[in-house]
N, C-alpha and C positions, 0 to 999 in steps of 0.2 A: 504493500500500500504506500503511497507516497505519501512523504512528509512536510506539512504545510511549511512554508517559509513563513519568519517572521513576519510580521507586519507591524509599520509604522504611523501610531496612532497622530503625528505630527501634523499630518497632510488634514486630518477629521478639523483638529483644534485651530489650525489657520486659518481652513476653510470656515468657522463660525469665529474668527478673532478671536482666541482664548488665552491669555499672556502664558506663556511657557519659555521653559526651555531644556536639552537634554542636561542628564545628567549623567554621572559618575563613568563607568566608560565609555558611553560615545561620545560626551564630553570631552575624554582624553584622546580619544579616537580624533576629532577637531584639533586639538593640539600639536599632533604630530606622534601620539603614541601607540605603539603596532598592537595593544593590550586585546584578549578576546572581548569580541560585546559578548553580552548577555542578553538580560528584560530591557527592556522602554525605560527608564526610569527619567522620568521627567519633576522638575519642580512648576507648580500652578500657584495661582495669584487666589485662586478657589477649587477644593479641591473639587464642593459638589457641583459647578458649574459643569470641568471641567468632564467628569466622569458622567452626567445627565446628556453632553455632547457625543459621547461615546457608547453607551448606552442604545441611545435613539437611531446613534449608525450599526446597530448590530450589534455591538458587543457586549460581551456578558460580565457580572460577577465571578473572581473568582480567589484563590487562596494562593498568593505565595509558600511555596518551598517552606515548612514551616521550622525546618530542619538548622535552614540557614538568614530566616529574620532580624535574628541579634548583630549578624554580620553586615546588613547592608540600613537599618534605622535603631534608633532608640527608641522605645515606644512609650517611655516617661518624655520625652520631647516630640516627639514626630507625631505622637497620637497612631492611630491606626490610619497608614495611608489606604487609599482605594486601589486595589488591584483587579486589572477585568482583563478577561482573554477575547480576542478579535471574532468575530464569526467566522468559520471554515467554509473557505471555498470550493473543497472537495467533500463529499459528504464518508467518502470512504479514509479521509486523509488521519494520519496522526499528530494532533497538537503538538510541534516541538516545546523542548522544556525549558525554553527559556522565550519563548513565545506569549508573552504577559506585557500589560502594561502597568507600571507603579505609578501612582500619582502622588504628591511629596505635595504640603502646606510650605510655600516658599517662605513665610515667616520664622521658619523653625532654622534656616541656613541665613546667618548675617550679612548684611547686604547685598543680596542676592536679586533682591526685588528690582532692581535699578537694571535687572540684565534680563528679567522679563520681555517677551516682544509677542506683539500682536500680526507683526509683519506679514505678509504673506509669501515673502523672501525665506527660503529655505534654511538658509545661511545665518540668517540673524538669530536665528533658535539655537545659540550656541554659547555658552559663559566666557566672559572676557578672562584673559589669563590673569589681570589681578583679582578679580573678582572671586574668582575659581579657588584661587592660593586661600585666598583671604579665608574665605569661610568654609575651605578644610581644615585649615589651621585654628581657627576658633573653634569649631566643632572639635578638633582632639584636643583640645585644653579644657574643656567644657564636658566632654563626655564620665560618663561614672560607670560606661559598660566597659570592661575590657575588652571584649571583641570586636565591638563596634569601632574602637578605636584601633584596633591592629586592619579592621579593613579601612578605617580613614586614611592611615599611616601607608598603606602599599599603594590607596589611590594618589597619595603627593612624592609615593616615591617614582611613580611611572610616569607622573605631570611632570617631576623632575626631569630625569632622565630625558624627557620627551624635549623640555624646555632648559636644558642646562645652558646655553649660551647668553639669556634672557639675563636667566637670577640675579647674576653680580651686578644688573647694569644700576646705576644712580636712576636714570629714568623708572626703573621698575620701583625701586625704594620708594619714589615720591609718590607713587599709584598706590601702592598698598596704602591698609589702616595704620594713621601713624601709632595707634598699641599696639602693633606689630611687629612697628620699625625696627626694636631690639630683638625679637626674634630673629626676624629674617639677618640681623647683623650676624647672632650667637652662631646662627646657621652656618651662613656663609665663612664663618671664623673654619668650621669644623672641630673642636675642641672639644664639645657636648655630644654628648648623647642624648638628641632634639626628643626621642622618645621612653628614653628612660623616665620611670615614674617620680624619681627627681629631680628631675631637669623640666616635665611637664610643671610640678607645683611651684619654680625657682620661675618658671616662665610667664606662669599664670601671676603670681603673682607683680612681676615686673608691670604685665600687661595692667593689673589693677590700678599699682602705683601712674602707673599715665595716662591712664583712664582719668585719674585725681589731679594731674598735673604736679605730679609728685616726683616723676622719674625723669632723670637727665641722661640722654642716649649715652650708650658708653661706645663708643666706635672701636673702642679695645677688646669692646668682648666682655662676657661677666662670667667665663668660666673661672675665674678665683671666689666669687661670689657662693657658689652655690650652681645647683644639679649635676650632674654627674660625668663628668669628664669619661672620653674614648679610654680603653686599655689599649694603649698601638703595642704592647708586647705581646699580648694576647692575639690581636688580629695578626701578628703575624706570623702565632702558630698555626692557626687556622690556614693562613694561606698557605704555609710548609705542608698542614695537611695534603691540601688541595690541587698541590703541584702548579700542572699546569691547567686543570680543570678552574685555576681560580682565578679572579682579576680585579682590580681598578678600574673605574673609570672617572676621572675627575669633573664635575662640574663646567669648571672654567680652570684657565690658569691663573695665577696670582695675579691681579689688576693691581691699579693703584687708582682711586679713587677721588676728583680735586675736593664732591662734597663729601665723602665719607673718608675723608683722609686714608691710611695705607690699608686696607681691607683685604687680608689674603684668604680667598675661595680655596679651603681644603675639606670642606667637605667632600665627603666621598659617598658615591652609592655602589656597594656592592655586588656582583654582579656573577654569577655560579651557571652556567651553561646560558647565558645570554639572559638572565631576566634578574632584573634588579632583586635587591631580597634587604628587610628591612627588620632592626631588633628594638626590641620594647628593652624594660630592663632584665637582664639575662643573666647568669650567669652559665659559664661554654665548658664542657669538661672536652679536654684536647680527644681523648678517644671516642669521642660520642659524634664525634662530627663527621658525618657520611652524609650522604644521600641529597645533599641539598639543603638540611636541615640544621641554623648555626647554634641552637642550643635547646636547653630545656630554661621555662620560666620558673623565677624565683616562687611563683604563686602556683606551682602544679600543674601548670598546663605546658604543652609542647609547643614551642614557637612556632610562629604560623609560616608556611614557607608562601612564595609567591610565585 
């Protein structure tokens, strides 16, 4: 029996002007990153508008994967988004499984609304790359799921990779939220561990203090401050593991910056048979590390590979 091909509920919501736009990997997909798609996941301005639009064209109520929900919303924030599957155009066909569309309350992702488009240009249903950064990055400072947050964290590590030439620039600095700014500096330092659970609450609360106009950017970087400094001794047993299965890829090379004074980009994103791979806080025991897999988490769970 043949397998229906996705369908793209985009073209429904244009057609009656319904502010959207994609999210999470087609989103990165737009950006320049080679990441599988999945569902539709789109952010709406209303979710019920958006889903009565869809509905009316055929398509139905239905249930996300419920296996993997914690992975892709919070449901203390997101509330229960609408998920409906498209009408089958073959009556013999099989629903592919990732053949869904999710519809997302774009209030729940910060600043997001302003990337909203009613356009009937295909193109413009797509998140700007500051936009994008911005409110992954507030959603993993914000999030209280761990899981929810290891899939935030691989969706900015593929945004990365996708956009490494971007990040270091001044231009991008002045786009982003300036409670950011220190982020994205600490970032581009490389010297943290941006996902380690101390360097999350070292960051969150930076972002608070300037929030208040409390924080004076440190262009140096605040890894003497607090969260959690890389082990490079450690990464480089890992890499002795891994021979030559293993590798680098740097962001950028070391810039120099006129408004952010000397700024050197060593962040790195990891990278183990061609696909970025990204660690929470971890610790790595040297013989455990096979398979693609860079540790076990301090909290009992197995690090997520990507």
């Amino acid at each position: 029996m043949p397998r229906e091909r996705p369908q793209d509920p985009s073209p429904i919501l244009r057609k009656h002007s319904i502010p959207h736009c994609h999210w999470y990997e087609r989103a990165l997909r737009f950006h320049g990153s080679d990441t599988v798609q999945f569902q539709y996941y789109l952010l709406v301005d209303s979710v019920s508008n958006a889903e009565a639009v869809l509905l009316a064209a055929g398509w139905s109520p239905a249930v996300h994967p419920p296996a993997v929900v914690e992975d892709f919303w919070e449901p203390a924030v997101d509330g229960l988004p609408a998920v409906l599957s498209p009408p089958v155009a073959h009556p013999d066909a099989i629903p592919g499984e990732d053949d869904l569309a999710v519809l997302f309350d774009v209030q729940a992702w910060p600043g997001m609304s302003e990337d909203l488009s009613s356009s009937p240009d295909p193109n413009s249903h797509y998140p700007s790359l500051p936009r994008m950064y911005c409110a992954l990055v507030h959603r993993v400072l914000d999030s209280l799921s761990e899981r929810f947050t290891s899939y935030l964290v691989v969706q900015l590590a593929y945004l990365s990779a996708a956009v490494r030439s971007e990040l270091p620039s001044p231009e991008l600095l002045e786009t982003i939220d300036p409670d950011l700014h220190q982020w994205h500096i600490d970032w581009l330092k490389g010297e943290l561990n941006m996902y380690a659970f101390a360097t999350l609450a070292h960051e969150r609360s930076i972002r608070e203090q300037a929030r208040n106009g409390a924080w004076k950017l440190m262009e140096e970087g605040t890894a003497e401050l607090g969260g959690l400094k890389y082990d490079r001794e450690m990464e480089a047993r890992i890499r002795a593991s891994y021979g030559d299965g293993w590798k680098y890829e740097k962001i950028s090379d070391d810039e120099d910056f006129d408004s952010l004074g000397e700024i050197k980009s060593d962040q790195e994103i990891m990278v183990v048979s061609g696909k970025p791979s990204v660690e929470l806080d971890t610790e790595v025991d040297e013989g455990e590390v096979e398979g693609g897999t860079a540790g076990v988490d301090k909290h009992g769970g197995e690090q997520a590979d990507v």
